[in-house]
C-alpha positions in Angstrom: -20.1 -9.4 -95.5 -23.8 -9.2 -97.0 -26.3 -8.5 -95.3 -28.7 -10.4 -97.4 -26.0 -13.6 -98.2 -29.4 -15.4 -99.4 -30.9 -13.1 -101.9 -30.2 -12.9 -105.1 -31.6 -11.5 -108.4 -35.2 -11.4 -108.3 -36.7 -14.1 -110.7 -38.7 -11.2 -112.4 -35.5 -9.6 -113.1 -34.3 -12.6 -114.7 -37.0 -13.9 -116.7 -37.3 -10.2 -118.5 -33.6 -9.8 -119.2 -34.5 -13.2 -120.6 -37.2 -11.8 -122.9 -34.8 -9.2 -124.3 -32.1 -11.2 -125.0 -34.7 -13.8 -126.7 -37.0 -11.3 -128.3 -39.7 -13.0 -126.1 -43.3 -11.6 -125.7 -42.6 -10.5 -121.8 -45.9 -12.0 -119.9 -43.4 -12.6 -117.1 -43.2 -8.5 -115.0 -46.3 -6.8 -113.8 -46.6 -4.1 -116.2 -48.8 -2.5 -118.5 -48.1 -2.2 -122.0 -51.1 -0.3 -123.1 -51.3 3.8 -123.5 -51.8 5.7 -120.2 -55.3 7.2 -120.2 -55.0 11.0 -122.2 -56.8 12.7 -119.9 -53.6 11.8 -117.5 -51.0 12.3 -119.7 -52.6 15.3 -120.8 -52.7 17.0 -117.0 -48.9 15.7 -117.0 -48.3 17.8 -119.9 -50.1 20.7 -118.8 -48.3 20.8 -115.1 -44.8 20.7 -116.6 -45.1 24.0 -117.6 -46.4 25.2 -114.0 -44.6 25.8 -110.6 -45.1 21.9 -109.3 -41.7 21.3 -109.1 -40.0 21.6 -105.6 -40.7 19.3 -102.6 -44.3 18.7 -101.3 -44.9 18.3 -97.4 -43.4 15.0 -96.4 -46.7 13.2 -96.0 -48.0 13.8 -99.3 -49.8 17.1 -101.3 -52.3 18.4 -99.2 -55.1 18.2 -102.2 -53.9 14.6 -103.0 -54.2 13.1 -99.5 -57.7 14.7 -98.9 -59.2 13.3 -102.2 -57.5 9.9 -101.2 -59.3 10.1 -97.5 -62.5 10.9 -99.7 -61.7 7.9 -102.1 -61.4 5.8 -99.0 -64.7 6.8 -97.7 -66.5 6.2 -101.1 -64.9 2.9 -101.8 -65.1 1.2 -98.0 -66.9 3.7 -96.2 -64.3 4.4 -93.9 -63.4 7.9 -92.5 -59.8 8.6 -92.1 -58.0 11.6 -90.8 -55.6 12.4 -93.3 -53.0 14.9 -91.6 -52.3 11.8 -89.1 -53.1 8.5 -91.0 -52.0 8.9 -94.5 -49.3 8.8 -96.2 -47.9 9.0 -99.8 -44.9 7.0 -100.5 -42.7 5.8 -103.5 -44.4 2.9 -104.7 -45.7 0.4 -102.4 -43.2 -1.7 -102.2 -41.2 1.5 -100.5 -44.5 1.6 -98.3 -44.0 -1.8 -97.3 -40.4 -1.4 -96.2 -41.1 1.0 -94.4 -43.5 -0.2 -92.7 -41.2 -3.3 -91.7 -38.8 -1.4 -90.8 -40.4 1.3 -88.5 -42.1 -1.2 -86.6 -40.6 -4.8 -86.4 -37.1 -4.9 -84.4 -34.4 -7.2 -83.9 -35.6 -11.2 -83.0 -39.1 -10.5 -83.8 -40.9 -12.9 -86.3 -43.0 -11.9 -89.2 -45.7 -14.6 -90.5 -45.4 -14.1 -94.4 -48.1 -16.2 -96.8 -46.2 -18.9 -99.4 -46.5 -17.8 -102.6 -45.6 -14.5 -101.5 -44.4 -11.7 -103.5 -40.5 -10.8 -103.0 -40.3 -7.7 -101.2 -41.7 -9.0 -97.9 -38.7 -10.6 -96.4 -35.7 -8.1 -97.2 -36.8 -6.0 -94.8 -37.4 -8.2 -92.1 -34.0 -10.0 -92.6 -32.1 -6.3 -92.6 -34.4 -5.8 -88.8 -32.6 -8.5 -87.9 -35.8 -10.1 -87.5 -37.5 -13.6 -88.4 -39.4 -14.3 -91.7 -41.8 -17.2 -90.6 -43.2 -18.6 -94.0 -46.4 -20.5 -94.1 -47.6 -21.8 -96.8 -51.5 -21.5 -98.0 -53.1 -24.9 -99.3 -51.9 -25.6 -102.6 -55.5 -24.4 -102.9 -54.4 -21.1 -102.4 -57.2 -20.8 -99.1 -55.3 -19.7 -96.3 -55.2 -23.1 -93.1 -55.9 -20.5 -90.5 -55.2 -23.5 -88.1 -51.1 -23.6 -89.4 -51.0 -19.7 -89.1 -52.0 -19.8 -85.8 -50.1 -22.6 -84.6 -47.1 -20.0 -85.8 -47.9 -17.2 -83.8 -45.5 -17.2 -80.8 -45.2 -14.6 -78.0 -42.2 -13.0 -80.5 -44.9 -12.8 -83.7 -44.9 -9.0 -84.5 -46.5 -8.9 -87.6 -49.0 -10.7 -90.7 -48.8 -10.0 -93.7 -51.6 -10.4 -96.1 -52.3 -9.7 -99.7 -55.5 -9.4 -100.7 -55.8 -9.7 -104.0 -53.4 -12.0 -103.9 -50.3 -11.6 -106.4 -49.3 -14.7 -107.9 -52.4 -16.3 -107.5 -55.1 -14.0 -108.0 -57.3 -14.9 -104.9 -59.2 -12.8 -102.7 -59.9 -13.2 -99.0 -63.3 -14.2 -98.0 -65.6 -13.2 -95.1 -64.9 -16.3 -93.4 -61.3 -15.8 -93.7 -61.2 -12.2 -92.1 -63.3 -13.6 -89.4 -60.7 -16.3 -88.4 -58.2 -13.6 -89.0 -59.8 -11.6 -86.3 -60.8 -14.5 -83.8 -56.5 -15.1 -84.2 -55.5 -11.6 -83.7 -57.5 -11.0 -80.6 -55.3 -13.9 -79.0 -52.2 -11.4 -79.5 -53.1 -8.5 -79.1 -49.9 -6.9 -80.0 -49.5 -8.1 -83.5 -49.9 -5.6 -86.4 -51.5 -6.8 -89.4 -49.6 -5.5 -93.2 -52.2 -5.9 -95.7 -50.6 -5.1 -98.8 -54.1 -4.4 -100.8 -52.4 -2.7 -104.3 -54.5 -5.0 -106.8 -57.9 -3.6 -104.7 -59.3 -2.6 -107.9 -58.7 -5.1 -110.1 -61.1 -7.7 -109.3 -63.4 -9.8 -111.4 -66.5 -12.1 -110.1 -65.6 -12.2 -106.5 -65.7 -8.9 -104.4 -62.3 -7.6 -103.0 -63.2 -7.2 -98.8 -60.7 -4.5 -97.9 -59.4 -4.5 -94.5 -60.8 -1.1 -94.1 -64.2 -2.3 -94.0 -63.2 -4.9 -91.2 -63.6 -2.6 -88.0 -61.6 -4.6 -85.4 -58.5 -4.3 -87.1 -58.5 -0.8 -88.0 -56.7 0.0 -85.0 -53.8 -2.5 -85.5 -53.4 -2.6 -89.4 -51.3 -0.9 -91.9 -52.8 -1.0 -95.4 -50.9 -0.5 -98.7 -52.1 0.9 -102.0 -50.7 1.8 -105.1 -51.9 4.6 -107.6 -49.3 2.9 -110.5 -51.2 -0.2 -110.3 -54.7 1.1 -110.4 -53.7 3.9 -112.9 -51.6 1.8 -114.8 -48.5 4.2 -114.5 -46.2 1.5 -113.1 -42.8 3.8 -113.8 -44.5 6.3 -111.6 -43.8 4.5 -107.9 -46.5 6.2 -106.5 -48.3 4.9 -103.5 -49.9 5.1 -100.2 -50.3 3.8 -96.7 -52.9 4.2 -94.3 -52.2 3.4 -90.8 -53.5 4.3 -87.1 -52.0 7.6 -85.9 -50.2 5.4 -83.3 -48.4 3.6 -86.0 -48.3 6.1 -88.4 -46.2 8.6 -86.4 -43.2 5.8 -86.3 -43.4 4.8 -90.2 -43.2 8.6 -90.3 -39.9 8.4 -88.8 -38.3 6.1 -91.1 -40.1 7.3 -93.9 -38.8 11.0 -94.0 -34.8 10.1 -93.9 -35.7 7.3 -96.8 -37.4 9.1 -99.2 -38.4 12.4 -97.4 -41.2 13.1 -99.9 -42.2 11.5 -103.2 -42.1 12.9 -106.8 -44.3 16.3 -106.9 -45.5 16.3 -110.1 -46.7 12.8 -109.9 -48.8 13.8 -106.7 -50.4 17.1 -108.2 -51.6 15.4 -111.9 -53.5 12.5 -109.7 -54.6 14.8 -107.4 -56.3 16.3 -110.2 -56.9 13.4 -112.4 -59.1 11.7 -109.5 -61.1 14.6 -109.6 -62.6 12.9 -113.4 -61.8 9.2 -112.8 -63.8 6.3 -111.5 -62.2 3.7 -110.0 -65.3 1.4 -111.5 -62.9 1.8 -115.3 -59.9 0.4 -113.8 -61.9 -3.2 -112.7 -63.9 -3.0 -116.3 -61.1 -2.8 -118.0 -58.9 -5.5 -116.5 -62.5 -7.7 -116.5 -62.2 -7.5 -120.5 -58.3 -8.0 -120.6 -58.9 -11.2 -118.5 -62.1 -12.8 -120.4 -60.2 -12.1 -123.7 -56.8 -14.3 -122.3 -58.8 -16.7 -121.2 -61.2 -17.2 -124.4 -57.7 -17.2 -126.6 -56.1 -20.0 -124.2 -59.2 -22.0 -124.2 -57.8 -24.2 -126.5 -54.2 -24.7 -125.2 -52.9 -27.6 -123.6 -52.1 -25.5 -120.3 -55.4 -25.5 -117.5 -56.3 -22.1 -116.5 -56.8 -21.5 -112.7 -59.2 -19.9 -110.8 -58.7 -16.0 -110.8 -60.1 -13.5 -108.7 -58.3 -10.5 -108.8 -55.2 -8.5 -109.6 -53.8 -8.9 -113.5 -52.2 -12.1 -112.9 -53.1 -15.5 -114.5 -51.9 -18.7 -113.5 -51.7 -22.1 -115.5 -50.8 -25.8 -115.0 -48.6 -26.3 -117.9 -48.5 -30.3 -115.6 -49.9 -32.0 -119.2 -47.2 -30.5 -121.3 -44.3 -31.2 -119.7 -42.9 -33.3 -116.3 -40.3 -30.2 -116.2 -39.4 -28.1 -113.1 -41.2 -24.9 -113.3 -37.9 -22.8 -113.5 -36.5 -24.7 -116.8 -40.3 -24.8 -118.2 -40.3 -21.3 -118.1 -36.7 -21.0 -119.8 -37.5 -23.1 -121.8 -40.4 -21.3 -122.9 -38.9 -18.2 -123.5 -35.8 -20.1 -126.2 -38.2 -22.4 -127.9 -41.7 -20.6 -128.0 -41.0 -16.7 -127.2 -42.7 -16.2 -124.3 -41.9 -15.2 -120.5 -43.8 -16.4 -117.8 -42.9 -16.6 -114.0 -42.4 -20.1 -112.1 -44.6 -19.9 -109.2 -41.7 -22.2 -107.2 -40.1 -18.7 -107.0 -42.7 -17.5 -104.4 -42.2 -20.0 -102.3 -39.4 -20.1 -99.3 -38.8 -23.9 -100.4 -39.2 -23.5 -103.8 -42.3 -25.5 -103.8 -43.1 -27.1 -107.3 -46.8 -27.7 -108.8 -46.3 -26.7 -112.1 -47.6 -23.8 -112.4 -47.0 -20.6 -114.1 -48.4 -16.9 -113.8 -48.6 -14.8 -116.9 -49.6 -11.2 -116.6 -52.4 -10.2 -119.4 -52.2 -6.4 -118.5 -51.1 -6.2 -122.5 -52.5 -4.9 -125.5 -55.1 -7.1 -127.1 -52.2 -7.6 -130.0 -49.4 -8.8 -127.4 -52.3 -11.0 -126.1 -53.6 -12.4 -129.5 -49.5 -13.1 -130.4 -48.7 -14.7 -127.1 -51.5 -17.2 -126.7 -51.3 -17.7 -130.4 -47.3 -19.2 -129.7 -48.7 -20.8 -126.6 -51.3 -22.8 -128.1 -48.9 -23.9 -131.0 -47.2 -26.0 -127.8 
């Protein structure tokens, strides 16, 4: 008998073996498709040839999770002990199952946001615990007054993302403050703020939960190094967590994975040491101003975007279809892949909308938009 009778292939999964088997321009998976920066691939190089190949320590390489506690500090101003709060994992969508998993237990509920990404409620469902979906206002503004009429005595965990994959929004200062006038009514919730796109944001600017100091002590945040580096195949991440909390994502974390890929953790270590994190948000800026000038004069409406690489569209003058078969459809007719953001939803909610990721080359950009202006 499964364990997870309802889940099935993940849409992003589907659409790309879609693309292959069409020869599609893939918009549809969060990946890059542009070189890795040399000076990366050139410390890569370098440490194959040197003795950075056995296991680190299981919370990370001592180097790597100092300069991370010293990019914390520089990006939110927040001090963190990194022998007892941080830890690297395998991708942060590994950092987020562990989390779940170390922390919520069995009839417990989880509040998850609608759209939400996919990885959130597997391991709740295998905790034997309750994925509570609420959805945001078809806005895409949290309705802080729905969220908290679904906290319940058995409420164990939020889960935010901030910036917000499909959709691209980021969290406002009014938000976190009804965020923290709710959590101080249950005191023994943890707050998951899965934070991976928190340097890839355009006009608006990304508020961290690090910077917000009455959750420190009751939230778990996740990052991820293949995101903001671009190095997607590399499942390198991190969490940062009160010691508290920390010691039992520990415990789950070291019969998982034990510890994650060595030579990965040595060439950032050492490429942060000549990096800005300032690059990664220019870069994605100029990615997402050039989409959005070649789309400007396509039948589908481009929505607001704040952050991660991400861009969603009403294709809602083009075609009455659901946004499933309009996506299908759009890979056999027109050759490109795009994810329906129905699939993000517990009930499969429909406002015709799509999400294209533009982390491309400018010519996979120019060629896409070119087909998707021809509709």
């Amino acid at each position: 008998m499964s364990k997870l009778p309802n889940i099935s292939t993940s849409i992003f999964t589907v659409m790309s073996k879609m693309a292959a088997e069409y020869n599609a321009i893939n918009l549809s998976q969060g990946f890059p498709n542009f070189p890795v920066d040399e000076r990366l691939t050139a410390i890569v190089a370098k440490l194959a040839k040197e003795n950075v190949h056995q296991y680190t320590p299981m919370s990370g390489y001592p180097p790597l999770l100092s300069k991370i506690a010293t990019l914390i500090k520089n990006s939110y101003g927040r001090t963190i002990q990194p022998e007892t709060e941080l830890l690297v994992t395998a991708g942060a969508t590994q950092a987020i199952f562990t989390t779940i998993t170390a922390l919520v237990k069995n009839n417990d509920e989880v509040i998850i946001l609608d759209p939400s990404y996919d990885c959130y409620e597997a391991p709740v469902l295998l905790c034997n615990a309750n994925p509570v979906r609420v959805a945001l206002n078809d806005d895409y503004n949290p309705n802080w007054e729905i969220i908290k009429k679904a906290c319940t005595a058995k409420t164990k965990m939020i889960i935010i993302n901030n910036p917000h994959n499909p959709t691209g929004k980021i969290l406002t200062e009014s938000d976190f403050e009804a965020l923290e006038m709710l959590l101080e009514k249950y005191p023994d919730i943890v707050l998951l703020s899965d934070e991976v796109y928190e340097y890839i944001t355009f006009e608006e600017k990304h508020i961290s939960a690090h910077t917000r100091e009455k959750l420190l002590n009751r939230c778990v945040m996740a990052s991820s190094f293949g995101k903001s580096f671009h190095v997607t195949g590399w499942k390198i991440g991190y969490l940062i967590a009160p010691e508290y909390l920390m010691k039992e994502i520990k415990k789950v974390h070291q019969f998982l994975v034990f510890s994650v890929n060595s030579i990965c953790q040595v060439a950032i270590s050492e490429y942060l040491d000549i990096v800005s994190v300032s690059e990664i948000g220019k870069l994605y800026q100029e990615k997402w101003d050039y989409f959005r000038q070649l789309l400007k004069d396509s039948r589908f409406k481009l929505m607001p975007c704040e952050g991660t690489y991400f861009q969603v569209v009403s294709y809602a003058n083009i075609s009455n279809e659901n946004d499933v078969d309009f996506c299908k459809r759009l890979i056999i007719e027109h050759g490109v892949a795009a994810i329906p953001i129905s699939s993000f939803y517990a009930d499969g909610k429909d406002l015709k909308l799509i999400r294209f990721c533009f982390a491309k080359d400018n010519a996979t950009l120019e060629e896409a938009a070119k087909r998707l202006c021809a509709i």
